[in-house]
C-alpha positions in Angstrom: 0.0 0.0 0.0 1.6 3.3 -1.3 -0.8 5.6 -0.1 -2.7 5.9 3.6 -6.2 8.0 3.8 -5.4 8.1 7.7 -8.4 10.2 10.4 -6.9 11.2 13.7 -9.3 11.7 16.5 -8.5 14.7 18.8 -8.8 17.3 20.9 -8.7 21.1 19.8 -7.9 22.8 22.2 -10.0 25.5 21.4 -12.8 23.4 23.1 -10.8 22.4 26.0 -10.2 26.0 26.7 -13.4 27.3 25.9 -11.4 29.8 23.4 -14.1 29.5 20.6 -13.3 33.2 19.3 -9.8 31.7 18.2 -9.6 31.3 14.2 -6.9 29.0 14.4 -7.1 25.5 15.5 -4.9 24.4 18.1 -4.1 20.8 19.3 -2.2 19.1 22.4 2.0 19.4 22.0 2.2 16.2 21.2 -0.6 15.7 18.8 0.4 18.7 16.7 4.1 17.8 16.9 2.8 14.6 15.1 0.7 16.5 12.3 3.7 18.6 11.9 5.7 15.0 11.1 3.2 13.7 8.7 3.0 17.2 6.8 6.7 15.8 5.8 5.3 12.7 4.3 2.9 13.9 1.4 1.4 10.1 0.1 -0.1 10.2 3.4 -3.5 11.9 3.6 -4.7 13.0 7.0 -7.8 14.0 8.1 -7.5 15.6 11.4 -11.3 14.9 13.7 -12.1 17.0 16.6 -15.4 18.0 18.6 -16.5 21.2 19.9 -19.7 22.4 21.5 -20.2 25.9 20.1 -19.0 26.3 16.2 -15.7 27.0 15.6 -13.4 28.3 12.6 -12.3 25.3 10.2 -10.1 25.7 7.5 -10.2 22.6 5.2 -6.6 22.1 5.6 -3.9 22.8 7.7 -1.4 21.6 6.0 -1.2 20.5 2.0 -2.2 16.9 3.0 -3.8 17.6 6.3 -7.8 18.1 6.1 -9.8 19.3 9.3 -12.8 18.6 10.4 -14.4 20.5 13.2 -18.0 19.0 14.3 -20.4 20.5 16.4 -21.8 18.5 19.4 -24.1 20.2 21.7 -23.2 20.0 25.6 -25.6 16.9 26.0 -23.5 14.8 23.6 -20.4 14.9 26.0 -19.1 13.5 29.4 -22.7 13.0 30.9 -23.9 10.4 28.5 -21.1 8.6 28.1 -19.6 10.9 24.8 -22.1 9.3 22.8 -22.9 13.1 20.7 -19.3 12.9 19.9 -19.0 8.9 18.6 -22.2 9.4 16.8 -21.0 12.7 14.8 -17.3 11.4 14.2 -18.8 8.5 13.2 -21.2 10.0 10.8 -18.0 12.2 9.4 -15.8 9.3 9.0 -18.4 7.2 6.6 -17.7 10.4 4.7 -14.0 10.4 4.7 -13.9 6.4 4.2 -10.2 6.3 5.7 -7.9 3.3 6.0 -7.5 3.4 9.6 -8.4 5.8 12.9 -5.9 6.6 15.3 -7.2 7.9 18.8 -5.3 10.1 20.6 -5.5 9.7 24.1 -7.5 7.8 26.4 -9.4 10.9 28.8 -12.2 12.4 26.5 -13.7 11.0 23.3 -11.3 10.3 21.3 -10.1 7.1 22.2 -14.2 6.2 22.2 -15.1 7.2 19.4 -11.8 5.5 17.6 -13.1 1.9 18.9 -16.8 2.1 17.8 -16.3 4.0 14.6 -16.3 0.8 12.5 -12.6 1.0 10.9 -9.7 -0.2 12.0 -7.8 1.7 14.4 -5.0 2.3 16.7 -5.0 4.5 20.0 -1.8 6.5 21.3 -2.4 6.8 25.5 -1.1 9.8 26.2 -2.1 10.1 30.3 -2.5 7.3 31.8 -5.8 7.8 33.3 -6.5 4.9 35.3 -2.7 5.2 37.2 -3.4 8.8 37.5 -6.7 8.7 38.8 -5.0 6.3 41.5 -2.5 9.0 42.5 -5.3 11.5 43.0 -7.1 9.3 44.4 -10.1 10.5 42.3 -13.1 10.8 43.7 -16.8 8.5 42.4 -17.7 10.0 39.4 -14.9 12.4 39.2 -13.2 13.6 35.5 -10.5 11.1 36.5 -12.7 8.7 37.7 -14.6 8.7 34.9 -11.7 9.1 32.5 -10.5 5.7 34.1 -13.2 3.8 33.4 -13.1 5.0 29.8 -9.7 3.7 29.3 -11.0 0.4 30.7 -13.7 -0.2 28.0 -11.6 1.5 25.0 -8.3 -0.4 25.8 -9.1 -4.2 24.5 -11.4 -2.9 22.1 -8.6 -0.9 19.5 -6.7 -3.1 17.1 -3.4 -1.8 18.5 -2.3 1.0 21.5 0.5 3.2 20.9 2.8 3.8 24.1 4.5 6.5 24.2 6.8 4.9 26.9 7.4 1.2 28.2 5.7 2.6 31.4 2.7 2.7 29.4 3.4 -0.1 27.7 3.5 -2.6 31.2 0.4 -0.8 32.1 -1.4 -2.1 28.8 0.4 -5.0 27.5 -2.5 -7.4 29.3 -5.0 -6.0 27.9 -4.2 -4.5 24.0 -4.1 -6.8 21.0 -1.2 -5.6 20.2 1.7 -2.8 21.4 4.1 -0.3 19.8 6.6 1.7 21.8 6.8 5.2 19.7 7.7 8.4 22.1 5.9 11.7 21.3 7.5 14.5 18.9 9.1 17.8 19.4 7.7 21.1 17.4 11.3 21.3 15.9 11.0 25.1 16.7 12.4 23.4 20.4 15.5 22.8 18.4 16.3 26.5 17.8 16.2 27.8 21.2 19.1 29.5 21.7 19.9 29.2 25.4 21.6 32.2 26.9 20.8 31.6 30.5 20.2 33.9 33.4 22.9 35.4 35.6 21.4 34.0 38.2 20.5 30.5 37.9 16.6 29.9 36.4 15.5 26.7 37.5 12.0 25.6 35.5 9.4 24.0 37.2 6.7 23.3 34.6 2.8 21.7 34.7 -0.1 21.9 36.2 0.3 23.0 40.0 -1.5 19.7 41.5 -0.1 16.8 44.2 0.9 14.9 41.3 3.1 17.3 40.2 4.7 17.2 43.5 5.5 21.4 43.8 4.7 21.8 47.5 7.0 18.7 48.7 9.8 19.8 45.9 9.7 23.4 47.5 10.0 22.2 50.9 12.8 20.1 50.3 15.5 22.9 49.1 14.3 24.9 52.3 17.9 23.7 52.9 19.9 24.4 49.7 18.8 28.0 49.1 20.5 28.7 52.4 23.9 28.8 50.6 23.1 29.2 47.0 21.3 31.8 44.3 19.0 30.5 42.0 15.5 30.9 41.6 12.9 28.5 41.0 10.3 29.9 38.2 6.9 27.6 38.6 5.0 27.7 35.2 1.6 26.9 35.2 -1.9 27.2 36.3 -2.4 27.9 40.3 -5.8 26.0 41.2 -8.3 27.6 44.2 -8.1 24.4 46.1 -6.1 23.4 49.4 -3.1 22.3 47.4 -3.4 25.4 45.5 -3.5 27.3 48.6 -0.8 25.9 50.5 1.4 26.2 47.3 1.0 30.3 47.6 1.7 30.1 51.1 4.6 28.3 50.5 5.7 31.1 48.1 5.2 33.6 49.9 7.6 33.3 52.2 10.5 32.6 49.9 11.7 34.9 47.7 13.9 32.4 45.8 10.4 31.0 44.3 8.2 32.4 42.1 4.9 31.8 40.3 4.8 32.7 36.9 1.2 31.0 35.3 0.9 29.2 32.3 3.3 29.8 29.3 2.2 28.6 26.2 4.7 27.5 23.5 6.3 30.4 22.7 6.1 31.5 26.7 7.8 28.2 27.1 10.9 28.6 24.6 11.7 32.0 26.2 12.2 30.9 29.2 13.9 27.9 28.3 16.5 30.3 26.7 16.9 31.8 29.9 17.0 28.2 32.2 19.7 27.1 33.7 17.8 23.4 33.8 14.3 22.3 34.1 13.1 20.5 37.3 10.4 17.5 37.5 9.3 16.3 40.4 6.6 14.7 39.8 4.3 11.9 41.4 3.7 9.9 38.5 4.4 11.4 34.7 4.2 8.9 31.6 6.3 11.1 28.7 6.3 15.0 30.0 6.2 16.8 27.1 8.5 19.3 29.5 11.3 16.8 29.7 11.2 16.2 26.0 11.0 19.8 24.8 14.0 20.7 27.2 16.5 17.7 25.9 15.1 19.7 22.7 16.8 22.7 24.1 19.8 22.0 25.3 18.9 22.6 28.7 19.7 19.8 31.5 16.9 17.8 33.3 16.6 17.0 36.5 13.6 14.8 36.9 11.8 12.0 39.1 12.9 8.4 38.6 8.8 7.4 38.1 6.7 6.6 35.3 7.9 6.8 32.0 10.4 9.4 32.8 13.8 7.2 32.6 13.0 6.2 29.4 13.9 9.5 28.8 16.4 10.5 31.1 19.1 8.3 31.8 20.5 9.5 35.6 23.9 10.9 35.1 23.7 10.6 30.6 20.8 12.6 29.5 20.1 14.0 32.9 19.7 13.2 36.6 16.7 11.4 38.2 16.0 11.4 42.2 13.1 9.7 44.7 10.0 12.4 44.7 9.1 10.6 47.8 12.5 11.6 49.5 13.3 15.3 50.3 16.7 14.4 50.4 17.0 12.9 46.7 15.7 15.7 45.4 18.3 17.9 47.3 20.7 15.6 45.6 19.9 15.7 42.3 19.2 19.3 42.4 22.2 20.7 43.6 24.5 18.2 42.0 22.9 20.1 38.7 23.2 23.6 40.0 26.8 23.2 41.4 28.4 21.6 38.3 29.1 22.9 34.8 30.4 20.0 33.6 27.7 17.7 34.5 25.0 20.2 33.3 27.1 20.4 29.9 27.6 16.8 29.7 24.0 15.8 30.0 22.3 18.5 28.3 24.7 17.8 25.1 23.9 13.9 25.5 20.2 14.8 25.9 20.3 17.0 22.9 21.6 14.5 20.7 19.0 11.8 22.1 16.5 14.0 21.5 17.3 14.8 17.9 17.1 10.8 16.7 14.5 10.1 18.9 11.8 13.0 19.1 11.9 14.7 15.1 8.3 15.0 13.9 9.3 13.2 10.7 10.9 10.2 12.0 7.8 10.1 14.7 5.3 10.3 11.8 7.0 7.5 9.4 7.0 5.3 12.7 2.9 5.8 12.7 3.1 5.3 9.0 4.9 1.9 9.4 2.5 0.9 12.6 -0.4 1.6 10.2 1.0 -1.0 7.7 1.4 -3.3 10.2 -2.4 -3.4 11.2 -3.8 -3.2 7.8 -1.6 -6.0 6.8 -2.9 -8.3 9.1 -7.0 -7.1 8.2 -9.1 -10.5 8.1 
C-alpha cells in the first residue's frame, strides 16, 4: 500500500479552553508535533477529527495533505452520556471520509471512544495514563478522573493496537491491548532552535499543572535547605488552582523569595524561558512522557527529573540528565544541587540529551513510525 487516507481523532484545544473566538485550530503538543511530522510525508493523507460544542473556525486544511474537520456536538452529547454526541457525529464524518485506519489520541475524553466504535480499523496512542493517574489522585466517584478511568477500561481491549508513548505505558497495557508499539511523542522542531543564553542568576523551570501529582509543595519544601547557601531561583509555570493544594502552594511562596509563580506559558512563553534556564526541574508523582522533559532535551537545557513513570525512558540518571526519589526530600536535594553546582555535568548531559533528543523526538521520524504501525495493522486485516 503506497498511499494511507489516515483520520486522527482529537482534541482542539479550542474546546478544552473554551477559546471559541480563536480562528486558528490548536491541538495538544504532542498531537500537533505529530501533524507537523506527517506534513513531511505527502502520500499520506490526514484528516484531522475533533469536537467542539459551540462552532468553531475550520479551515479545510492545515497543511497540504492535512484536512480538518471541526463537528459541532451540543453539551448533552459529551461527558454526561457517556460521549455518545461525539461517537455518533465522528462517526457519521468518517463514513464520509472512508479512511484506512483511525488513530485515537489519548484515552481521557472522546477520542479514544469514538476511535473503537467507529467501525474502521484503528489504533490508540495513550497519552495520560488515566487509570494510574486517577490512582495517584485518588479521584473521587464520578470524578473527571474517575470517569476518564473507566473510559480507558472499556476502550483499551477494544482498538486493534495501542501506541505507548513509553514502556511505562506499555507494562500498564500490554495485558489488555491486542497488540503494542513503543513510539515516544514529537518535538515542534521550533524546540530545536532555542538559543539558550541563561540567566545570571541560575533559572531553574518548574513546569505543569500546580497539582499533588506534580509534587511542587514537597519539591519546595525540600530545598528549604539548599537555598541557604546558593542563588537560583525557582520559576513555577503553570496554572495555580483555588483548592487546598493550590493554597498551601502560595503560602509556601510567599515566604521565599527564591520561588516564584509565573502562570501558564504557552509554546512560545515556554521557549523563552527555556533560553533563559539554567535546567528544568520535574518532580513529579507519577508522569508517563512529559512533554516538558522532552521539549528541554530539545533545548539544550539539563533535566533533573523523578525516577517514576515513563520518565527514565527519557532521562538516563547521570547521561541525559539526573533522576531522584520524589518521595524523599533528600534525593531531590541531591539531584538538584549536583545540577546547579556543576558545569560539567549540566554540559555533559544536556549535550547527551540534545543529541538523544534529535534521533529520537523529530516529527518526521515520529510520523514514518505511525506510518509503518499503520501498515502493520492493515496487513494483518481479516
Amino acid at each position: 500500500m503506497n498511499r494511507f487516507k489516515v483520520a486522527i481523532l482529537t482534541t482542539d484545544k479550542r474546546e478544552s479552553d473554551r477559546d471559541y473566538a480563536n480562528p486558528v485550530p490548536c491541538f495538544g503538543t504532542a498531537p500537533e508535533a505529530l501533524l507537523q511530522g506527517f506534513a513531511q510525508w505527502p502520500d499520506a493523507e490526514i484528516h484531522v477529527v475533533s469536537c467542539a460544542q459551540q462552532p468553531l473556525a475550520a479551515p479545510e486544511k492545515i497543511a497540504p495533505n492535512i484536512f480538518f474537520h471541526s463537528l459541532l456536538v451540543p453539551k448533552l452529547g459529551w461527558l454526561r452520556t457517556g460521549y455518545q454526541g461525539c461517537v455518533r457525529a465522528a462517526r457519521r464524518k468518517l463514513r464520509e471520509i472512508q479512511p484506512d485506519i483511525v488513530h485515537g489520541q489519548g484515552t481521557e475524553r472522546d477520542c479514544a471512544l469514538s476511535a473503537v466504535l467507529s467501525g474502521f480499523q484503528n489504533v490508540l496512542t495513550v497519552h495520560g495514563n488515566m487509570r494510574l493517574i486517577a490512582r495517584v489522585n485518588r479521584a473521587r466517584p464520578f470524578s473527571f478522573n474517575w470517569l476518564a478511568a473507566r473510559l480507558e477500561s472499556f476502550t483499551l481491549p477494544r482498538a486493534d493496537g495501542i501506541v505507548c508513548i513509553t514502556r511505562y505505558t506499555e507494562a500498564a497495557v500490554r495485558h489488555e491491548a491486542r497488540r503494542t508499539w513503543v513510539v515516544p511523542n514529537a518535538v515542534d522542531p521550533s524546540f530545536f532552535e532555542v538559543a539558550s543564553q541563561p540567566d545570571e542568576v541560575p533559572v531553574i523551570l518548574c513546569v505543569g499543572y500546580i497539582s499533588p501529582r506534580k509534587n511542587q509543595n514537597d519539591f519546595i519544601r525540600a530545598l528549604d535547605g539548599a537555598a541557604g547557601g546558593r542563588r537560583f531561583r525557582i520559576v513555577f509555570l503553570g496554572h495555580v488552582p483555588d483548592d487546598l493544594y493550590g493554597s498551601e502552594f502560595r503560602a509556601l511562596l510567599a515566604t521565599r523569595p527564591w520561588c516564584e509563580a509565573a502562570g501558564f506559558a504557552d509554546r512560545g512563553a515556554l521557549k523563552t524561558w527555556l533560553a533563559r534556564a539554567t535546567a528544568l526541574a520535574l518532580p513529579s508523582l507519577e508522569d508517563n512522557c512529559p512533554m516538558a522533559v522532552l521539549e528541554a532535551m530539545a533545548a539544550n537545557v539539563p533535566v533533573m527529573a523523578a525516577n517514576v513513570g515513563g520518565v527514565p525512558d527519557l532521562v538516563a540518571d547521570g547521561v541525559t540528565g539526573v533522576l531522584c526519589d520524589p518521595l524523599n526530600g533528600g534525593s531531590m536535594v541531591r539531584a538538584f544541587t549536583a545540577l546547579l553546582d556543576s558545569s560539567a555535568l549540566r554540559d555533559t548531559v544536556a549535550r547527551n540529551a540534545r543529541q538523544q533528543a534529535e534521533v529520537r523526538f523529530q516529527p518526521k521520524a515520529v510520523a514514518g513510525r505511525h506510518l509503518e504501525i499503520y501498515r502493520e495493522v492493515l496487513s494483518k486485516r481479516a
